[in-house]
C-alpha positions as CSV (number, residue, x, y, z in Angstrom):
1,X,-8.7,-52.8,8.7
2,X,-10.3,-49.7,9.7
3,X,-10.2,-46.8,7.6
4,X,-8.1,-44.6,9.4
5,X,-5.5,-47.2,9.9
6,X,-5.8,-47.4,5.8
7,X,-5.3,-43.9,5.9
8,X,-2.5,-44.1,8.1
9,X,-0.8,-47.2,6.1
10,X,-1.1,-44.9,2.8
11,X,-0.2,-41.3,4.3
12,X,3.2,-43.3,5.4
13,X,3.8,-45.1,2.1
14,X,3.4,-41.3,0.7
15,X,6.1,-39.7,2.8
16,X,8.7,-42.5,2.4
17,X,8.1,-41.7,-1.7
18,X,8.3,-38.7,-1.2
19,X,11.2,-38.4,1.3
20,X,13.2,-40.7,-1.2
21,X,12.3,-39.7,-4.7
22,X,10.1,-36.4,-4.5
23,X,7.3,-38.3,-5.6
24,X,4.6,-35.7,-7.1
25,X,1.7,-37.6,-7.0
26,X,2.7,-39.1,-3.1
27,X,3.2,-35.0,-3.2
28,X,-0.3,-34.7,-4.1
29,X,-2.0,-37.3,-1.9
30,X,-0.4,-35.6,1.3
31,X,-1.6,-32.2,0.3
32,X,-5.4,-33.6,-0.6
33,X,-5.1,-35.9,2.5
34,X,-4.8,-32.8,4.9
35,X,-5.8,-30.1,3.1
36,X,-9.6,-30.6,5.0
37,X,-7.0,-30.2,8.6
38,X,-5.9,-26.9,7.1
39,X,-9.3,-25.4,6.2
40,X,-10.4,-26.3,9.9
41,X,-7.4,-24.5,11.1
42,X,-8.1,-21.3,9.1
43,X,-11.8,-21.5,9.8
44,X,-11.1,-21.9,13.5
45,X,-8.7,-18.4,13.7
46,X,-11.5,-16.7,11.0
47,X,-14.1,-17.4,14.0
48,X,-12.2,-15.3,16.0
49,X,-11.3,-12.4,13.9
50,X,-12.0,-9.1,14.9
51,X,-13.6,-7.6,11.8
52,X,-15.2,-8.7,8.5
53,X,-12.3,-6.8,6.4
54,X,-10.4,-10.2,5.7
55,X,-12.2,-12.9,3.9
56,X,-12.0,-16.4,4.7
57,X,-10.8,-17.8,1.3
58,X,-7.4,-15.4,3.2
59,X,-7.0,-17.1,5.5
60,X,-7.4,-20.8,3.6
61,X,-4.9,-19.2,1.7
62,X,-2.4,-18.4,4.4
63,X,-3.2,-21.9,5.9
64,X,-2.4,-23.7,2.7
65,X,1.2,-21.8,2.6
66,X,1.9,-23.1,6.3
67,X,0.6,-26.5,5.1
68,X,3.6,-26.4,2.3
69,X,6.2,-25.1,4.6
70,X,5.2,-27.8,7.2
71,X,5.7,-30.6,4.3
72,X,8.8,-29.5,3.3
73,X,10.4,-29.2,6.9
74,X,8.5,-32.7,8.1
75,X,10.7,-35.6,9.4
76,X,8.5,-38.4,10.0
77,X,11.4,-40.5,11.0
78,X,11.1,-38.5,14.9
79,X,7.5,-40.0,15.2
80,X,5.8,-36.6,15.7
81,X,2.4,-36.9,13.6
82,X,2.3,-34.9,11.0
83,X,-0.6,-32.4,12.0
84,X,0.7,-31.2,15.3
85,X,4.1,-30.5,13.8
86,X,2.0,-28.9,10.9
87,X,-0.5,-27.0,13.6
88,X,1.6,-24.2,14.4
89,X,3.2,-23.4,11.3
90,X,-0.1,-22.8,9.5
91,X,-1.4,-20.8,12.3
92,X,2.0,-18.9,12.4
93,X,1.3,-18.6,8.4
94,X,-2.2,-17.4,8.7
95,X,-1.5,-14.6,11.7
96,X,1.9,-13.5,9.7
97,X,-0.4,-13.1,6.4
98,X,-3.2,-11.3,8.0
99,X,-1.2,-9.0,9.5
100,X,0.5,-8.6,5.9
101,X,-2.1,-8.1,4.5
102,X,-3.9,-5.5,6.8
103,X,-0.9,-3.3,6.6
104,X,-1.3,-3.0,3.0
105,X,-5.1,-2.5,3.3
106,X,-4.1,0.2,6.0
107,X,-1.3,1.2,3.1
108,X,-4.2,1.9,0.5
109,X,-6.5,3.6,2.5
110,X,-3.7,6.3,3.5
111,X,-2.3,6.3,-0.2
112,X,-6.1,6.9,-1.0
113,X,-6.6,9.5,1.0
114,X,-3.9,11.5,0.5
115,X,-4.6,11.7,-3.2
116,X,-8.1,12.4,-2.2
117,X,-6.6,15.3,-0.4
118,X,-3.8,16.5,-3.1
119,X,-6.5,16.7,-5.8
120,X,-8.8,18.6,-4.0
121,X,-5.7,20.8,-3.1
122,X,-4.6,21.4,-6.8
123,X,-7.9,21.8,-7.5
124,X,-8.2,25.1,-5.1
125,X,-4.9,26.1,-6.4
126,X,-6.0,25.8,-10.0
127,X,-9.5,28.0,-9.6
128,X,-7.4,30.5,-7.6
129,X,-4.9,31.0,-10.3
130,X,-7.4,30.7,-13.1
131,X,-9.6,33.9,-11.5
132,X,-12.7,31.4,-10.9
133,X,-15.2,31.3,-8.4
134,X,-14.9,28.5,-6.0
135,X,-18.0,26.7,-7.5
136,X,-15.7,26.6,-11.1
137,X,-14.7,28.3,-14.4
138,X,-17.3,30.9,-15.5
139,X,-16.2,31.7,-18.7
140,X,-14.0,29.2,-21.4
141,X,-11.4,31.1,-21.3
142,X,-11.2,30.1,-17.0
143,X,-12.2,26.6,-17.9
144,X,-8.9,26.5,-20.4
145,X,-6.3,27.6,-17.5
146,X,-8.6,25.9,-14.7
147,X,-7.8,22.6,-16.6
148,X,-4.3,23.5,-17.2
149,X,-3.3,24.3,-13.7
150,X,-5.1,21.4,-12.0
151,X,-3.0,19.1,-14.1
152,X,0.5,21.3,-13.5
153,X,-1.0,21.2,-10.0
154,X,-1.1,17.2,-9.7
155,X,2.3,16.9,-11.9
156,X,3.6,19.1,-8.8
157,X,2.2,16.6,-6.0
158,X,3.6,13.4,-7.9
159,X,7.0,14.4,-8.3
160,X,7.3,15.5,-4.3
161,X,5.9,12.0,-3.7
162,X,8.1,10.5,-6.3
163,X,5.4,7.9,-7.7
164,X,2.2,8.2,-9.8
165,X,-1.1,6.6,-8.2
166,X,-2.8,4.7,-10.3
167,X,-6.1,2.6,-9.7
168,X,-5.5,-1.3,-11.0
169,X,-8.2,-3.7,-10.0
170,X,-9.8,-2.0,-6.8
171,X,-6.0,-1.2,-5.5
172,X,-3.9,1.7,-5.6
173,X,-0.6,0.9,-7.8
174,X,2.3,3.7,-7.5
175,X,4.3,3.3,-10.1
176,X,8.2,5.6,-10.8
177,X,7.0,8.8,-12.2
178,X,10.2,10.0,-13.2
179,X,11.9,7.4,-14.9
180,X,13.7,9.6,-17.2
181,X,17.0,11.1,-16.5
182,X,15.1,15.0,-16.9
183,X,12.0,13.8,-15.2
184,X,14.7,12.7,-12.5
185,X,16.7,16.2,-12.7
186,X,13.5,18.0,-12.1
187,X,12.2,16.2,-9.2
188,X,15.6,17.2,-7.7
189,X,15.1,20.7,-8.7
190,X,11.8,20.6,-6.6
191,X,12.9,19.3,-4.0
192,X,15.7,21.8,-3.6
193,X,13.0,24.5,-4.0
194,X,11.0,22.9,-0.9
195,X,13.9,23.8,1.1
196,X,13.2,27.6,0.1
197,X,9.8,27.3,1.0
198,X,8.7,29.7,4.3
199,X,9.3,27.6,7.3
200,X,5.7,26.6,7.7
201,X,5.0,25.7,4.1
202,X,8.3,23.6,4.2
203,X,6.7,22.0,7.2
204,X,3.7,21.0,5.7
205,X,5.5,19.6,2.3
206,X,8.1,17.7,3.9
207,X,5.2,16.0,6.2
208,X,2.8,15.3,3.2
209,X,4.7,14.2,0.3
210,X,8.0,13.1,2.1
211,X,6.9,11.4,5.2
212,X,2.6,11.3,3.9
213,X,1.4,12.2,6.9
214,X,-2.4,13.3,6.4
215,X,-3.2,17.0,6.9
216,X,-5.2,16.8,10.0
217,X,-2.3,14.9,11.6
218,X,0.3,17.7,10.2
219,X,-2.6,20.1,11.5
220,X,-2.1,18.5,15.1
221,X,1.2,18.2,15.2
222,X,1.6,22.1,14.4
223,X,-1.5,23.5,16.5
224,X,-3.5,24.8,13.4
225,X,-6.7,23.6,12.0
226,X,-6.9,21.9,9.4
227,X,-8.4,24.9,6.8
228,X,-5.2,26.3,7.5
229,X,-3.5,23.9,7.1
230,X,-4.8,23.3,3.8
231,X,-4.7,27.3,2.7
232,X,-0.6,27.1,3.8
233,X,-0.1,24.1,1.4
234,X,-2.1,25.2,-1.6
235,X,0.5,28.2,-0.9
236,X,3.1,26.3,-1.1
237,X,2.6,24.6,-4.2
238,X,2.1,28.1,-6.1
239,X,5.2,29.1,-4.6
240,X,7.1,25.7,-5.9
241,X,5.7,26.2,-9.3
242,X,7.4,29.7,-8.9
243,X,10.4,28.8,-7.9
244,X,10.4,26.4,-10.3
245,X,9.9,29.0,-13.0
246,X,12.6,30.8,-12.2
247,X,15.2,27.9,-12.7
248,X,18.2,27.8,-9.8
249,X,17.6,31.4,-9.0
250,X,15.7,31.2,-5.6
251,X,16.8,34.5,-4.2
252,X,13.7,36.4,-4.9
253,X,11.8,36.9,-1.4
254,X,8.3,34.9,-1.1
C-alpha cells in the first residue's frame, strides 16, 4: 500500500476511537498528523500580512486553536475530508486572533501614551507649585515639594482613570486603584469636583481620563493647540486638588 493510503487507513481508525471512546492518544495522532496542514495555513495568511508587528509563531498559534475547534465539530460520517472542513475554521481562527490581538497592541500603545502624557503633565504642575524653574528644583527645599506634588499629581490622574498602570513583561497591566471602600469614596469625590471644573477644563478631563482621548485629538476637537491644551489641563488638575482640599464645599469661584 502506498503511504498515503496508510495514512488514510490510520487517520480513520483514529477518528472512529476517538468519536467512540475519546481516545487521547488517537487524540494525539490526529493533532500530530495535521498539525504540518495547519502551519502551512498560517504561513500562507503570514505571507500576506501587511506589517511585521505580528509574529509568525501568532499566527501558528491562532491556526492550532482553529485546528482544535475543527476536531471537535468534525463528523467524518458526512464524507467531507477532514482538511477542507478544517480550512476555514483555522483561517477564521487566525484572522479573528490577529485582529484581537492588534486591538490590544493598538490598546497599549494609547494606554502608553497617555501616561506618557499625564506624567509629563504632573510633572509641569508639580515644578509650578513647587516655585522651580522649568529645567527642575534649584534648591532642596524645591526638590522636597517638587517630589511631593508630582506624586499627589499622578495619584490625581489615576483615580480620574480609575486604574493604576503598571508595566509587567513589556505590556501595560491596569490594575483597580481604588479597591478600598475610602479609596472608592474619594474617587467619587473627584469626580464630582470635575463637574465644577470651568467649562473648558471639564472638557479636557472628561475627554482624557473618562473617554482617553489623547490631547492632540481633544486639541482638534476643540480648535486649540495642543500647548494649550496642555496649559488648560495642568489647570485643571491644580484646581481638582483644590477642590478636593476643601471637602464638599465647591462654592468658592475658580
Amino acid at each position: 500500500m502506498e503511504a498515503t493510503t496508510l495514512e488514510a487507513t490510520q487517520e480513520g481508525a483514529w477518528w472512529v476511537q476517538l468519536r467512540s471512546s475519546g481516545d487521547a492518544a488517537a487524540r494525539e495522532g490526529l493533532i500530530a498528523l495535521h498539525m504540518p496542514y495547519a502551519r502551512t495555513v498560517a504561513a500562507t495568511l503570514y505571507a500576506k500580512r501587511f506589517h511585521d508587528e505580528i509574529e509568525f509563531g501568532d499566527y501558528l498559534q491562532y491556526a492550532s486553536i482553529g485546528l482544535l475547534e475543527a476536531m471537535e465539530r468534525y463528523d467524518p460520517g458526512r464524507g467531507v475530508l477532514f482538511r477542507t472542513f478544517a480550512a476555514r475554521r483555522m483561517q477564521g481562527a487566525i484572522l479573528s486572533g490577529i485582529e484581537r490581538l492588534t486591538e490590544k497592541q493598538q490598546q497599549i500603545a494609547l494606554r502608553q501614551r497617555l501616561r506618557s502624557e499625564r506624567v509629563v503633565a504632573a510633572r509641569q504642575a508639580a515644578l509650578e507649585d513647587a516655585g522651580a524653574p522649568s529645567d527642575g528644583p534649584q534648591t532642596p527645599e524645591q526638590l522636597m515639594k517638587f517630589v511631593s506634588e508630582v506624586g499627589i499629581g499622578l495619584a490625581v490622574c489615576w483615580m480620574l482613570e480609575g486604574t493604576a498602570m503598571v508595566d509587567h513583561e513589556d505590556a501595560v497591566v491596569n490594575l483597580p486603584f481604588y479597591r478600598s471602600t475610602e479609596l472608592r469614596q474619594l474617587r467619587d469625590r473627584l469626580l464630582k469636583a470635575v463637574e465644577h471644573l470651568p467649562e473648558q477644563q471639564r472638557a479636557v478631563v472628561r475627554g482624557h481620563y473618562l473617554q482617553e482621548v489623547p490631547f492632540d485629538q481633544i486639541a482638534a476637537s476643540l480648535q486649540l493647540t495642543k500647548g494649550r491644551i496642555s496649559q488648560v489641563h495642568k489647570q485643571a488638575l491644580l484646581h481638582l486638588r483644590k477642590l478636593l482640599s476643601q471637602g464638599d464645599d465647591w462654592s468658592v469661584k475658580l
